[in-house]
N, C-alpha and C positions, 0 to 999 in steps of 0.2 A: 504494500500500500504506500504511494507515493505519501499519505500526510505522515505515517509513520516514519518514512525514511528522514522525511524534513526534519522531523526530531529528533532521531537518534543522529543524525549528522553535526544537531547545532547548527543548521543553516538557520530555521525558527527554534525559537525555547521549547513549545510547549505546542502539542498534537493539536487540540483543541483553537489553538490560534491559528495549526499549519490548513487542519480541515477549514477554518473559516474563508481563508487566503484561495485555495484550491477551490473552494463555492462561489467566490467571487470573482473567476475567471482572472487569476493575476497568473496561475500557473500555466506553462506550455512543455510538453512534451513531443519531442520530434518537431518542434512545429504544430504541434496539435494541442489543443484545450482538453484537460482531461479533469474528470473526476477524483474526489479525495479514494477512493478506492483502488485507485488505477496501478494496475502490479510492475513495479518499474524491468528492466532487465539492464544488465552490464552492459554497457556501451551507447544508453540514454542520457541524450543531452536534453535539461530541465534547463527550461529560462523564466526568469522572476520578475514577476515586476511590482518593487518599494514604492509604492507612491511615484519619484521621480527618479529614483533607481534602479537598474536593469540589471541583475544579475544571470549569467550563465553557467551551467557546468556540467559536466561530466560523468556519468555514475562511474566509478569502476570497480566496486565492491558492495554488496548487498549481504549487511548483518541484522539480526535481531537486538541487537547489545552494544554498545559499541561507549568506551570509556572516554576520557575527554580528551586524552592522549589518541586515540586510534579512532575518532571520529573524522579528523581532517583526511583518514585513507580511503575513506570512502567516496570520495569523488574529487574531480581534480576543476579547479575554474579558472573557463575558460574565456570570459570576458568580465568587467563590471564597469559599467557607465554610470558613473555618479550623477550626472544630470541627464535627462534625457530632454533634447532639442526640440522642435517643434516639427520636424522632418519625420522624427522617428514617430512609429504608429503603433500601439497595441492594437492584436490581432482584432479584440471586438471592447466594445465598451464595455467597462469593468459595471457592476452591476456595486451598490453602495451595499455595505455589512458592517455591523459593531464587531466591532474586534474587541474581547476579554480581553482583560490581561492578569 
């Protein structure tokens, strides 16, 4: 499950934030909009999109567990654009969702 993986990576803190993110169409895999369910495989590139931030990266490892030290192995990134221009496009319009914290 991709909101799964977002947590045990440390890319998000906390599942429940990563599923809310993944519901509001900020996640993409391959290129595609997927669901908080969505079963990743090694060699899936996930792109993020922070408010004005675009993150990329790379799966290359898929754990259940993974400690804070051996979190950063599971996947390698592979762009981040701190602001995003007005040229660049999310694929569709982010739909608005309260984010817990």
């Amino acid at each position: 499950r991709i909101d799964k993986y977002l947590k045990v990576t440390r890319i998000i803190k906390r599942r429940t934030v990563a599923k809310d993110i993944v519901s509001a169409e900020r996640i993409y895999v391959n290129d595609r909009l997927v669901k908080p369910s969505y079963q990743l495989k090694i060699g899936d590139i996930i792109t993020i999109y922070f408010g004005n931030k675009k993150v990329v990266v790379k799966v290359t490892n898929l754990s259940e567990h993974a400690n804070k030290e051996t979190a950063t192995t599971l996947y390698e990134v592979i762009s981040e654009d701190k602001e995003l221009s007005k040229n660049d496009k999310v694929l569709s319009t982010p739909k608005k969702v309260k984010i817990r914290y």
